[in-house]
N, CA, C and O atoms as a GROMACS GRO file, in nm:
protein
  452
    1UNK      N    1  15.665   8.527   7.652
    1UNK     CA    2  15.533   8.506   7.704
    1UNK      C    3  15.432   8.573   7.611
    1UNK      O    4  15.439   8.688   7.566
    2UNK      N    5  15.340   8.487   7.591
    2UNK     CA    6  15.233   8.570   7.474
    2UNK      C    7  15.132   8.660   7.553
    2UNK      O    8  15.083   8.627   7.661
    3UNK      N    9  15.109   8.770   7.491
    3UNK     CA   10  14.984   8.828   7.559
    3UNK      C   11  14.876   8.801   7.524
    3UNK      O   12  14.855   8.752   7.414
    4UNK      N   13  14.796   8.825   7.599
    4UNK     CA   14  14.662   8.746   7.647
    4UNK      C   15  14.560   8.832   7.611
    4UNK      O   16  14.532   8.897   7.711
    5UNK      N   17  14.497   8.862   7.524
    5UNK     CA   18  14.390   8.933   7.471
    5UNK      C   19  14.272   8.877   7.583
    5UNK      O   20  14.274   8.763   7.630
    6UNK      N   21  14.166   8.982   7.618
    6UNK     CA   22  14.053   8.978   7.663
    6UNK      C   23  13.956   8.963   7.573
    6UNK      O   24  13.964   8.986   7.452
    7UNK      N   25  13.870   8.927   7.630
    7UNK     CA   26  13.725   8.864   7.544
    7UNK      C   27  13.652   9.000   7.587
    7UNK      O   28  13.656   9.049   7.700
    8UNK      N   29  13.566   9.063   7.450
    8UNK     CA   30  13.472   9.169   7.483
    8UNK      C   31  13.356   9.064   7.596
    8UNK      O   32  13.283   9.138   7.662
    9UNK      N   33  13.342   8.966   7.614
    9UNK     CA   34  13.278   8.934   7.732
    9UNK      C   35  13.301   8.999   7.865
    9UNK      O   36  13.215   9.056   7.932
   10UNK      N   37  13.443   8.983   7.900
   10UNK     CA   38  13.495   9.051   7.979
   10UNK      C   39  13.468   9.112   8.060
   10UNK      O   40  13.410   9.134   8.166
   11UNK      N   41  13.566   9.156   7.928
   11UNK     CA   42  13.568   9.353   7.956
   11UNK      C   43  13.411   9.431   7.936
   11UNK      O   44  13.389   9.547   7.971
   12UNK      N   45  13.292   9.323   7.860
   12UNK     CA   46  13.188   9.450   7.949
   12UNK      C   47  13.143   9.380   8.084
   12UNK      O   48  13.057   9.444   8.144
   13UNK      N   49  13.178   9.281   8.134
   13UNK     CA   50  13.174   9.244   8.248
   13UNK      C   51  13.252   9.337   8.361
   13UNK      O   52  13.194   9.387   8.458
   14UNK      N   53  13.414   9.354   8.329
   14UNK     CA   54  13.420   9.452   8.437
   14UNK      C   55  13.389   9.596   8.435
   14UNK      O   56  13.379   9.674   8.530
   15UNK      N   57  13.375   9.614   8.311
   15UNK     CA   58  13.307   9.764   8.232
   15UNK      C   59  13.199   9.789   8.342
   15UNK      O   60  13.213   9.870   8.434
   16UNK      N   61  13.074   9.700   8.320
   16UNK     CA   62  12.951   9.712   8.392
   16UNK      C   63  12.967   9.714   8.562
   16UNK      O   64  12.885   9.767   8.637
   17UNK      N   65  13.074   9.652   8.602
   17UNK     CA   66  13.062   9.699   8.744
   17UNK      C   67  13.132   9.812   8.772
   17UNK      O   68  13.102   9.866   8.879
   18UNK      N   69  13.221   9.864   8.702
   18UNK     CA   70  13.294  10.007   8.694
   18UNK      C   71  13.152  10.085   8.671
   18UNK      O   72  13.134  10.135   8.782
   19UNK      N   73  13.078  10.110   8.617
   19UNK     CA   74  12.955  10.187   8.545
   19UNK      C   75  12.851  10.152   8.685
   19UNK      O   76  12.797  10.258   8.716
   20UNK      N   77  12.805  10.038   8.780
   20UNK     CA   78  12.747  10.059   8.888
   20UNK      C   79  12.828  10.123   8.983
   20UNK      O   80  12.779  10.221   9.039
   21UNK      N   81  12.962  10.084   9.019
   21UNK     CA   82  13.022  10.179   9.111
   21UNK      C   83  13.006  10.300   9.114
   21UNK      O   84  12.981  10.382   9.202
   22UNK      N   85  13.028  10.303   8.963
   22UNK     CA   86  13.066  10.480   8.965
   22UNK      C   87  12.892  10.551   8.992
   22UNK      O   88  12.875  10.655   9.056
   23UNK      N   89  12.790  10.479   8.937
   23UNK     CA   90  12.696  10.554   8.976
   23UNK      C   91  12.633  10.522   9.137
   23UNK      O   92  12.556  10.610   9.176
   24UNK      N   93  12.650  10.435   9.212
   24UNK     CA   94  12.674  10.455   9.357
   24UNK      C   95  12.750  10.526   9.410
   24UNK      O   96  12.706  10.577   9.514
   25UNK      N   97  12.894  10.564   9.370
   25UNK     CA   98  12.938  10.679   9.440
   25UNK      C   99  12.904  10.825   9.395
   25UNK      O  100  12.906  10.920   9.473
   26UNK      N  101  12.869  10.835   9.252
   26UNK     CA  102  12.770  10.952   9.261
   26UNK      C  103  12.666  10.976   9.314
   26UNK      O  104  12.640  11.095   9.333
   27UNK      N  105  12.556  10.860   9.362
   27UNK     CA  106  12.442  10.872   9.446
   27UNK      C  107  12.498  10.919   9.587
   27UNK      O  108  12.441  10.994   9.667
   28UNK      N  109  12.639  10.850   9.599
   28UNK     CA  110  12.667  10.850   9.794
   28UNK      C  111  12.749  11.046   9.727
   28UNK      O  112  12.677  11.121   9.794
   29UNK      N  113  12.802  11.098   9.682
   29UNK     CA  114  12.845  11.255   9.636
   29UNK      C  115  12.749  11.303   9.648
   29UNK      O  116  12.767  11.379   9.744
   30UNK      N  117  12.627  11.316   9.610
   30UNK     CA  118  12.468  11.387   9.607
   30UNK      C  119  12.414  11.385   9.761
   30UNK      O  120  12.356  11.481   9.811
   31UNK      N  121  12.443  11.261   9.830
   31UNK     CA  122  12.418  11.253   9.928
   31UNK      C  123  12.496  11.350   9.981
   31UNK      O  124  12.439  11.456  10.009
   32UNK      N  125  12.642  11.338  10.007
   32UNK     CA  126  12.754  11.450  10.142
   32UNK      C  127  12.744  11.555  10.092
   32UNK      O  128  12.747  11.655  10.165
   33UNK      N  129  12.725  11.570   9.912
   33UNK     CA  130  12.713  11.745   9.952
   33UNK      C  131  12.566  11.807   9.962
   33UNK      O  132  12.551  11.929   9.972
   34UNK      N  133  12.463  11.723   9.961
   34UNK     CA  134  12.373  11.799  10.054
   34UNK      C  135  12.354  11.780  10.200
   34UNK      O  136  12.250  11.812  10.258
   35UNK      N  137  12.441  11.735  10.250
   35UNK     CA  138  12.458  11.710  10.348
   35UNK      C  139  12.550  11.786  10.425
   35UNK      O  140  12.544  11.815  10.544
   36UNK      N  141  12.646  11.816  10.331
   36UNK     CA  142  12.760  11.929  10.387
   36UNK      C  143  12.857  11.847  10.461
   36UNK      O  144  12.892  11.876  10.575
   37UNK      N  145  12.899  11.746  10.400
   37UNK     CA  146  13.032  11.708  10.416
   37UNK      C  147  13.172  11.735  10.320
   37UNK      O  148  13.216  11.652  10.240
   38UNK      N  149  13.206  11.809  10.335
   38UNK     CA  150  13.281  11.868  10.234
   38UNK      C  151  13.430  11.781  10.216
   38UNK      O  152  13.472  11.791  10.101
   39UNK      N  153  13.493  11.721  10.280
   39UNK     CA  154  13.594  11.602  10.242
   39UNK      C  155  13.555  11.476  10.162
   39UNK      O  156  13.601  11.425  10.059
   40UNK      N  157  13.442  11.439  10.254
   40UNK     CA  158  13.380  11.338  10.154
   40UNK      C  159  13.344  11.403  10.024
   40UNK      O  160  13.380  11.334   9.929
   41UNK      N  161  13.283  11.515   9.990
   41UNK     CA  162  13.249  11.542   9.885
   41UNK      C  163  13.372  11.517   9.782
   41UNK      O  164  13.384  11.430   9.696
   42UNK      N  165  13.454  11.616   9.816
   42UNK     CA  166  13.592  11.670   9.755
   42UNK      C  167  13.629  11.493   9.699
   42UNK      O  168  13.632  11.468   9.578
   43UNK      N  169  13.651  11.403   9.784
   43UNK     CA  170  13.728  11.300   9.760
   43UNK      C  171  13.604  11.171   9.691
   43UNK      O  172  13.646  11.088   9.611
   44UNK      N  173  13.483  11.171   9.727
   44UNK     CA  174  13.363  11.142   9.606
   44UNK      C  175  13.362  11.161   9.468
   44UNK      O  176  13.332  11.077   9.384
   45UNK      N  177  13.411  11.326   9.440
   45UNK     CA  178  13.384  11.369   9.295
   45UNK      C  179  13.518  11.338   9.221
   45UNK      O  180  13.527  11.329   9.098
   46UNK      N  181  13.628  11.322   9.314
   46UNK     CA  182  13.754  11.269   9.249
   46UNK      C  183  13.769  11.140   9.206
   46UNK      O  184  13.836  11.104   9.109
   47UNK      N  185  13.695  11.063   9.290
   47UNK     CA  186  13.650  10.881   9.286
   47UNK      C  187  13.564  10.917   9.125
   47UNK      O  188  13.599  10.861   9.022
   48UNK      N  189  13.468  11.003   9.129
   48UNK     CA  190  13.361  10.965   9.033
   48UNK      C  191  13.441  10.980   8.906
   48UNK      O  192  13.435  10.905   8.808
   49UNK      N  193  13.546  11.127   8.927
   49UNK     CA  194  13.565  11.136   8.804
   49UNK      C  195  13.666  11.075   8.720
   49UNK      O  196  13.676  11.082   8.598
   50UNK      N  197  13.750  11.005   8.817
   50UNK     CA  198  13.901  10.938   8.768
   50UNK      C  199  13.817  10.805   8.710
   50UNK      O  200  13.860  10.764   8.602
   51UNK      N  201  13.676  10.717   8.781
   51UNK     CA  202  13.650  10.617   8.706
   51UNK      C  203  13.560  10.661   8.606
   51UNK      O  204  13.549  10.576   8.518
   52UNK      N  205  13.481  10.778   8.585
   52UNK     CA  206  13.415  10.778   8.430
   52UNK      C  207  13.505  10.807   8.335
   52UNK      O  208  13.491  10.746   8.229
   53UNK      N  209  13.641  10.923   8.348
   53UNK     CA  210  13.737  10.908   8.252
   53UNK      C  211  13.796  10.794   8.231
   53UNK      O  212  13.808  10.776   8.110
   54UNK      N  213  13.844  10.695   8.305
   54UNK     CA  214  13.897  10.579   8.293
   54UNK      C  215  13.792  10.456   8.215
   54UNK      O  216  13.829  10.358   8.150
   55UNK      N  217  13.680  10.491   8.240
   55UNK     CA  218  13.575  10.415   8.176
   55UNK      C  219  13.604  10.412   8.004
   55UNK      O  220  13.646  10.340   7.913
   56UNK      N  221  13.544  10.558   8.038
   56UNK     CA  222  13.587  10.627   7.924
   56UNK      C  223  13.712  10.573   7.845
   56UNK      O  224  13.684  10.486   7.762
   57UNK      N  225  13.780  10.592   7.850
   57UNK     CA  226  13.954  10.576   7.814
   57UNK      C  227  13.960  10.437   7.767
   57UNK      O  228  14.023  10.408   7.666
   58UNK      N  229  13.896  10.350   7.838
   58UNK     CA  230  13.868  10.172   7.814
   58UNK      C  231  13.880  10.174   7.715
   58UNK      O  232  13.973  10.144   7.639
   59UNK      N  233  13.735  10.228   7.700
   59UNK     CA  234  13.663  10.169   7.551
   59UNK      C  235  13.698  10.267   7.450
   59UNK      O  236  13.641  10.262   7.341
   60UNK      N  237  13.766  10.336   7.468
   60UNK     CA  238  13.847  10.421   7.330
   60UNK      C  239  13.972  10.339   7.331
   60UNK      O  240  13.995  10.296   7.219
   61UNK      N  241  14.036  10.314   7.398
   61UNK     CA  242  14.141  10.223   7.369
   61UNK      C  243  14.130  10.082   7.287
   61UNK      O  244  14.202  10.027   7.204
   62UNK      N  245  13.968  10.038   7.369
   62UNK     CA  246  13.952   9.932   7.321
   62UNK      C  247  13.875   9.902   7.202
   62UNK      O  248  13.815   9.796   7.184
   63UNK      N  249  13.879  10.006   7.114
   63UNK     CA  250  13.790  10.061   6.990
   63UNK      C  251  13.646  10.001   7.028
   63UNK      O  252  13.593   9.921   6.951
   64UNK      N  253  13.582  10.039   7.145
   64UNK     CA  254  13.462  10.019   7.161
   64UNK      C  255  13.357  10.102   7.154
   64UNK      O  256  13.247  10.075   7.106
   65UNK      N  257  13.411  10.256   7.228
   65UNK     CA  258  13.369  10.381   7.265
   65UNK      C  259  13.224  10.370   7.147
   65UNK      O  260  13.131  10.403   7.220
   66UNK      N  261  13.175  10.347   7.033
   66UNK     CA  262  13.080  10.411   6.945
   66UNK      C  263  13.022  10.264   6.886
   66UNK      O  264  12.917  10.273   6.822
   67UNK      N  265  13.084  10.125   6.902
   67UNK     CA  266  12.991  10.017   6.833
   67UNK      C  267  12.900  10.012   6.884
   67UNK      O  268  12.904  10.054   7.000
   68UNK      N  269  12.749   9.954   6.826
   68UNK     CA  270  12.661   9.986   6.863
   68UNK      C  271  12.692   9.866   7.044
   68UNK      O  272  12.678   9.909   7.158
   69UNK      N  273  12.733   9.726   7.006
   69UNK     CA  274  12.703   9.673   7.131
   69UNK      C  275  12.769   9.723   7.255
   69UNK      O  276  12.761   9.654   7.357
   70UNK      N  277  12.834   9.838   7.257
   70UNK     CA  278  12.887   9.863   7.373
   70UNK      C  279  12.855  10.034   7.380
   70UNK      O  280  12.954  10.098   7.415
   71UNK      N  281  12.770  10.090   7.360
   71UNK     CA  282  12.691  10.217   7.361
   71UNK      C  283  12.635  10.217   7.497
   71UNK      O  284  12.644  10.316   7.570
   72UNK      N  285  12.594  10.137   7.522
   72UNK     CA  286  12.500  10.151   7.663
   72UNK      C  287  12.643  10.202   7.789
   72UNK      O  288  12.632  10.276   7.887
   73UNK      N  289  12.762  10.133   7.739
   73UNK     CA  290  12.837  10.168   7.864
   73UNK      C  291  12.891  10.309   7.840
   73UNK      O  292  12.915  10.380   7.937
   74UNK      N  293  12.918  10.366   7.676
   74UNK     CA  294  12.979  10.499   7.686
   74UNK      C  295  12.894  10.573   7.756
   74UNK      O  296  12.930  10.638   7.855
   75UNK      N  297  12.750  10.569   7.701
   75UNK     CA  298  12.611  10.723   7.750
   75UNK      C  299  12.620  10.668   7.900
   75UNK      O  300  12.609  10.766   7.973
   76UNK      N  301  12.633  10.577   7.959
   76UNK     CA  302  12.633  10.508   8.111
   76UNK      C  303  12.706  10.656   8.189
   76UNK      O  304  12.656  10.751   8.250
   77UNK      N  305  12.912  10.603   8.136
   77UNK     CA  306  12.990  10.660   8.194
   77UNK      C  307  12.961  10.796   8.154
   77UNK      O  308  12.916  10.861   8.249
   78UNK      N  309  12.970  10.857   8.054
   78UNK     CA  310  12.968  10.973   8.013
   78UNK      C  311  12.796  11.045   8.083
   78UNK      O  312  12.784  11.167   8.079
   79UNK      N  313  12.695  10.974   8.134
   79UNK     CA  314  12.610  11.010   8.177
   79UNK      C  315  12.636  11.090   8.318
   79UNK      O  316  12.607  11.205   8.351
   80UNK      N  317  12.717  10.958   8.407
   80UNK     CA  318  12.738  11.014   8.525
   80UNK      C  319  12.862  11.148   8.516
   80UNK      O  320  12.842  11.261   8.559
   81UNK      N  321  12.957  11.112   8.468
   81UNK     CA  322  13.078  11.232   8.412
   81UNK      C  323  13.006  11.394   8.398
   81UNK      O  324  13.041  11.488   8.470
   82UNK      N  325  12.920  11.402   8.310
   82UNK     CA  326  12.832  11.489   8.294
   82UNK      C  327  12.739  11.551   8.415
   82UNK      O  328  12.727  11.672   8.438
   83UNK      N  329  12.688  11.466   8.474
   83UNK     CA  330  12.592  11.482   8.574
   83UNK      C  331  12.714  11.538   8.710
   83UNK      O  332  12.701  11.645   8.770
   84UNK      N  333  12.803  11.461   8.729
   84UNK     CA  334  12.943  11.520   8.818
   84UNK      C  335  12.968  11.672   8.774
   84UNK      O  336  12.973  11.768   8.852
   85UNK      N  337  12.985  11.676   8.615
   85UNK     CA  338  13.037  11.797   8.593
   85UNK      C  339  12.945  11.910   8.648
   85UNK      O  340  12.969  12.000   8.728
   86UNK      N  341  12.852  11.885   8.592
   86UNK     CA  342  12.698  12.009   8.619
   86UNK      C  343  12.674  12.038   8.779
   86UNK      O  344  12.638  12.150   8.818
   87UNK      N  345  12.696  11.925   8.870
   87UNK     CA  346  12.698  11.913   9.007
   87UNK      C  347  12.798  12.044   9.083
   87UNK      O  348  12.779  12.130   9.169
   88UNK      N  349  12.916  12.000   8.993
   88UNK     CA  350  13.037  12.080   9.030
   88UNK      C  351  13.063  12.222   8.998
   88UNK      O  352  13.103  12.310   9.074
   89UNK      N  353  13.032  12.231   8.866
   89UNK     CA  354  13.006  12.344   8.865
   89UNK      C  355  12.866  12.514   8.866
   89UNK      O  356  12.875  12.632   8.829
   90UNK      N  357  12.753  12.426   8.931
   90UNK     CA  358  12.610  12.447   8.974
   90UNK      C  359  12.636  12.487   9.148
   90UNK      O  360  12.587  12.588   9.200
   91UNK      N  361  12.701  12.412   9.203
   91UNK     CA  362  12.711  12.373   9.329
   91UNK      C  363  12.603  12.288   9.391
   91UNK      O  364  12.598  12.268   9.512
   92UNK      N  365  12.511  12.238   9.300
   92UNK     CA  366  12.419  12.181   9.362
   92UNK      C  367  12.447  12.055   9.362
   92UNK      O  368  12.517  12.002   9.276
   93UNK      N  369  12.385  11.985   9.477
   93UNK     CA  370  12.327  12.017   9.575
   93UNK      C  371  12.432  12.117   9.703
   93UNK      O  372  12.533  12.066   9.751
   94UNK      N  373  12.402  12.213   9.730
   94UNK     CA  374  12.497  12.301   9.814
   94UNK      C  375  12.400  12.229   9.966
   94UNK      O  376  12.287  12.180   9.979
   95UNK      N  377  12.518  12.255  10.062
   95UNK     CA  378  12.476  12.195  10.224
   95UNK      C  379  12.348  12.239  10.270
   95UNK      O  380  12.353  12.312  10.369
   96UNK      N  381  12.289  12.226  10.246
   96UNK     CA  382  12.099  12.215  10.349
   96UNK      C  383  12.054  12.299  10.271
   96UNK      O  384  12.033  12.414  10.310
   97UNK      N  385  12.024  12.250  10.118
   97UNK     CA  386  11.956  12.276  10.055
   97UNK      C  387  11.778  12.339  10.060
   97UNK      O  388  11.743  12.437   9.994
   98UNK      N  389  11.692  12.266  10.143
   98UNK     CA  390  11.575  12.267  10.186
   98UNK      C  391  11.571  12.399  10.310
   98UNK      O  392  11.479  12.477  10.333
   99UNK      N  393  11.692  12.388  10.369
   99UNK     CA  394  11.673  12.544  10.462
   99UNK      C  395  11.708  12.642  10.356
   99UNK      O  396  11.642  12.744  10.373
  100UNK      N  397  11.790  12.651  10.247
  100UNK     CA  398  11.807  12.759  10.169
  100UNK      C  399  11.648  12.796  10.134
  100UNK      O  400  11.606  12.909  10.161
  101UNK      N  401  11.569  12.702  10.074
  101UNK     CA  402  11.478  12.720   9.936
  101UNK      C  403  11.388  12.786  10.088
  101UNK      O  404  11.343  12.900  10.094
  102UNK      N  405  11.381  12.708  10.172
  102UNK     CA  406  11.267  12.787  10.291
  102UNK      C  407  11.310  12.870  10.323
  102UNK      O  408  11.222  12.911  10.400
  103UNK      N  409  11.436  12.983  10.330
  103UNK     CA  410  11.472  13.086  10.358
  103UNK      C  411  11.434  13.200  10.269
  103UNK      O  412  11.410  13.315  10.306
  104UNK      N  413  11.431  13.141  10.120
  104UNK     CA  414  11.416  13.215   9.976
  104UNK      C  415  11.278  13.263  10.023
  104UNK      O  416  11.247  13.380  10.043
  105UNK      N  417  11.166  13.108  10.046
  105UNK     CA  418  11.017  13.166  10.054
  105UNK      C  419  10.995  13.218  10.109
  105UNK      O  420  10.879  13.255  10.095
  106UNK      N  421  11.063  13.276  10.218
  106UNK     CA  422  11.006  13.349  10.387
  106UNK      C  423  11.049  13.458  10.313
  106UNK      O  424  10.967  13.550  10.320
  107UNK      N  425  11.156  13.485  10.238
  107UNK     CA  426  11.226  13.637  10.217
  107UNK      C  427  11.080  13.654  10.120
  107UNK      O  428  11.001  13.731  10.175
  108UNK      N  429  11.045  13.615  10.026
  108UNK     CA  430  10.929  13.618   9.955
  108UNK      C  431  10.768  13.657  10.004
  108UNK      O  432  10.664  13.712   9.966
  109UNK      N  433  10.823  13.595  10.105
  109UNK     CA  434  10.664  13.628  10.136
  109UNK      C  435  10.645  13.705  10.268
  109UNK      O  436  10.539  13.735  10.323
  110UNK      N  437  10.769  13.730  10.307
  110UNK     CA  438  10.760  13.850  10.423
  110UNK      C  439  10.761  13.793  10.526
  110UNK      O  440  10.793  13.874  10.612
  111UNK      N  441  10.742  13.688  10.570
  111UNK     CA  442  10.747  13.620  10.724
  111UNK      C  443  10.897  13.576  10.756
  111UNK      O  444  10.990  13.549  10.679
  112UNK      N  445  10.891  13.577  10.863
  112UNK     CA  446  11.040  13.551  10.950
  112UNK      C  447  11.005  13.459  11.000
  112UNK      O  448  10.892  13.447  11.046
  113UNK      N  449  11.132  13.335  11.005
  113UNK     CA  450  11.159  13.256  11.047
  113UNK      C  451  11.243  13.241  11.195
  113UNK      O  452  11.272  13.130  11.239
   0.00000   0.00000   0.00000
């Protein structure tokens, strides 16, 4: 049986919906952990990060990773990957963010809440 090469049509066809997923489930991750859902989070940032490495991994396999016509999808994946990483290790957004920062100003300015 011969194998069947893909057309770079394709593959940035399913490339590009891998690259919206992944940045909808980083929007819906930003969402639970300021929200303080911490399973969803946990199992969000694992979703995000197994498909930007895998993104990733594509187009190095598929000697794409650096031609210019397929650039938009590396800085894409590697955008959100990055933005996951900094998330994760920042903790931000941490659970009820907006009561922290109003807790900071009250300690600041002397009034009790």
């Amino acid at each position: 049986m011969a194998e069947r090469k893909i057309s770079y049509k394709q593959l940035e066809f399913y490339l590009t919906i891998a690259v919206i997923a992944n940045a909808a489930l980083f929007f819906i991750y930003m969402i639970c952990a300021g929200v303080g859902v911490t399973w969803a989070k946990v199992l969000l940032a694992i979703l995000c990060l197994v498909l930007s490495v895998g993104t990733l991994a594509v187009l190095y396999l598929k000697k794409e990773l650096l031609r210019p016509r397929s650039l938009w999808m590396t800085l894409a994946a590697g955008a959100v990957l990055l933005l996951l990483l900094f998330s994760l290790v920042l903790n931000f957004p941490s659970p009820r963010p907006v009561a922290v920062l109003a807790q900071a100003a009250a300690n600041l300015t002397g009034e009790i809440l």
